[in-house]
C-alpha positions, 0 to 999 in steps of 0.5 A, spaced: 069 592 649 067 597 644 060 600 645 056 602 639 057 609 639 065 606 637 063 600 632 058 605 628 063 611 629 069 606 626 065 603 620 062 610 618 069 612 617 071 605 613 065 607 609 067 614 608 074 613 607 071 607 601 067 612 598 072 618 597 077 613 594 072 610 589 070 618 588 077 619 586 078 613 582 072 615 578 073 623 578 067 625 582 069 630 588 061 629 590 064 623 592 070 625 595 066 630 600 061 626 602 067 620 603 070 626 607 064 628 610 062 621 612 070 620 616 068 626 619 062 624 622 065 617 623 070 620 627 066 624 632 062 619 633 067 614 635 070 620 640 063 620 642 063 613 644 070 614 647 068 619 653 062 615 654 067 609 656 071 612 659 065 616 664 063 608 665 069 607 667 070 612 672 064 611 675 066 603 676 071 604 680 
């Protein structure tokens, strides 16, 4: 089961990853930055999520 941390993380870099390619169907690299950015900050989040787990993990057992 995925905790929040992973959810939010996963989502933000759909998000970002739609608004990069939506920055690049209409020619805005602002747009694409910030999709990058957001994939970006996705990603850490998600990691974050990821070692949070696996601490609880560890500490089941």
């Amino acid at each position: 089961m995925m905790n929040s941390d992973q959810v939010k993380g996963t989502a933000k870099k759909v998000a970002g990853k739609v608004q990069s390619e939506a920055g690049k169907l209409i020619g805005s690299k602002k747009q694409q930055v910030k999709g990058a950015a957001m994939q970006v900050e996705g990603s850490m989040q998600k990691a974050l999520g990821n070692i949070k787990d696996a601490f609880k993990s560890a500490h089941r057992h």
